[in-house]
C-alpha positions as CSV (number, residue, x, y, z in Angstrom):
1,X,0.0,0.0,0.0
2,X,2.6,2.3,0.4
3,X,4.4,2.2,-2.6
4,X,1.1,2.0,-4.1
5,X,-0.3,5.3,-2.1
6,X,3.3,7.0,-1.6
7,X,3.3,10.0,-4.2
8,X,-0.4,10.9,-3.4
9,X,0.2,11.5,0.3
10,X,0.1,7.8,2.2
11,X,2.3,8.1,5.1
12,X,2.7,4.5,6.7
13,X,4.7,4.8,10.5
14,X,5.9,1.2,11.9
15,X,6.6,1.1,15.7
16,X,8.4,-2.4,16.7
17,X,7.1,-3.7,20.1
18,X,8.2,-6.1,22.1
19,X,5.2,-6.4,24.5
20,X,3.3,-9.3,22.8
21,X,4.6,-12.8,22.7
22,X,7.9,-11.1,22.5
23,X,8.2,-11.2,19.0
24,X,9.6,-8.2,18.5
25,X,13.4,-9.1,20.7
26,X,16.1,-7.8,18.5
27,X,17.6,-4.7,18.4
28,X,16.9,-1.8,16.4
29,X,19.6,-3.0,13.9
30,X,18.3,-6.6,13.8
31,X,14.3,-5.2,13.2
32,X,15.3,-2.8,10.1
33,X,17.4,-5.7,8.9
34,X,14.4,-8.2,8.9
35,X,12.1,-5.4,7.2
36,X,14.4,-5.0,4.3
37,X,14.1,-8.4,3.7
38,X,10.6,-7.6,3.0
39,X,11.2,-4.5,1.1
40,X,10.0,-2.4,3.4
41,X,10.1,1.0,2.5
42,X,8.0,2.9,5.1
43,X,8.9,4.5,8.1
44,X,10.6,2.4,11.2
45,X,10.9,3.8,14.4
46,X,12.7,2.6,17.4
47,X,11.1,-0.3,19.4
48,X,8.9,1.2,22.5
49,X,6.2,0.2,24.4
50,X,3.1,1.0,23.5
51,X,0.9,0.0,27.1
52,X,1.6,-0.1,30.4
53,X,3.2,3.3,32.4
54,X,6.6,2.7,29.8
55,X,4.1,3.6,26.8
56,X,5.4,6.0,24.1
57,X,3.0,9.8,24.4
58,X,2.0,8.9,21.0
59,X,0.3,5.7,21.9
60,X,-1.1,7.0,25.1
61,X,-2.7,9.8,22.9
62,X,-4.0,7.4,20.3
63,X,-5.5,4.8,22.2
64,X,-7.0,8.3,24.4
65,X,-9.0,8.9,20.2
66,X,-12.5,7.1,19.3
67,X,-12.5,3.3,19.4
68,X,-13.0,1.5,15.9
69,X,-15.7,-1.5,15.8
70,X,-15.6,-4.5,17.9
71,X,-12.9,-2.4,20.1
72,X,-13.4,-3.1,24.6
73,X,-11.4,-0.7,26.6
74,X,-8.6,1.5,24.8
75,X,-5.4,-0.6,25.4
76,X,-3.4,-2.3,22.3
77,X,-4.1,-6.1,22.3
78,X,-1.3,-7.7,19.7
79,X,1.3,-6.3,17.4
80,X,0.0,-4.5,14.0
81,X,-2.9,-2.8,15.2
82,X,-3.1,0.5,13.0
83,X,-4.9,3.5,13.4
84,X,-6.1,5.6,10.1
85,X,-5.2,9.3,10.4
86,X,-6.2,12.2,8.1
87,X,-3.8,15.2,6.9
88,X,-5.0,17.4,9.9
89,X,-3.9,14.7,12.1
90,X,-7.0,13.1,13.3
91,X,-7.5,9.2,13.7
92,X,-10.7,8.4,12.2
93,X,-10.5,4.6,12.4
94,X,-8.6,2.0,14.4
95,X,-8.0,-1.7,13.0
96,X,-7.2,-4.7,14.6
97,X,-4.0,-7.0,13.4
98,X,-6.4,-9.2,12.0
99,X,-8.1,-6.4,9.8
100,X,-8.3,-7.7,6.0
101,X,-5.5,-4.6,4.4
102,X,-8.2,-4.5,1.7
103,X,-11.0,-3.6,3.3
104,X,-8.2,-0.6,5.3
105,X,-7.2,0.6,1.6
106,X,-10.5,1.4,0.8
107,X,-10.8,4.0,3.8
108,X,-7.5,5.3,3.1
109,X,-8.2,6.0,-0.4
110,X,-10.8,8.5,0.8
111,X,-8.5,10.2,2.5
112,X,-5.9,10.7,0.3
């Protein structure tokens, strides 16, 4: 979707986190190394923590924004939940890791 979405405005931001399962336990070296091995071209930030009193502001302030469908309580449950923001910076919907990246394209392309 990026590459896709890139030119016309699409700005995807990855945050590694190593609060579920572990799965994220590598340094920030080892992470960008594994997402070039998928081509990633997006944004990668350094791991944090995205609950708990260690979260990062940004994640306290987004899980604080409207909950998307089937969402209980405001807290991140698993890695690759993604949150839809539009160019004056507000989320207008939240997905959850299991979310179908088709059915997120379609709101993103009415907000690009």
């Amino acid at each position: 979707m990026h590459a896709k979405y890139a030119e016309r405005g699409l700005s995807i931001l990855a945050f590694p986190c190593n609060q579920f399962g572990s799965q994220e336990p590598g340094t920030h070296e080892q992470i960008k190394q594994y997402a070039r091995s998928y081509n990633v071209k997006f944004d990668l930030f350094s791991k944090i923590n995205v609950n708990g009193p260690e979260a990062h502001a940004l994640w306290k302030w987004l899980k604080e924004q409207p909950k998307g469908e089937g969402f209980l309580g405001n807290g991140i449950k698993w890695n690759f939940t993604k949150f839809l923001i539009d160019r004056q910076g507000q989320v207008v919907k939240r997905y959850s890791p299991l979310k179908d990246p088709i059915m997120i394209e379609r709101d993103v392309l009415k907000y690009l």
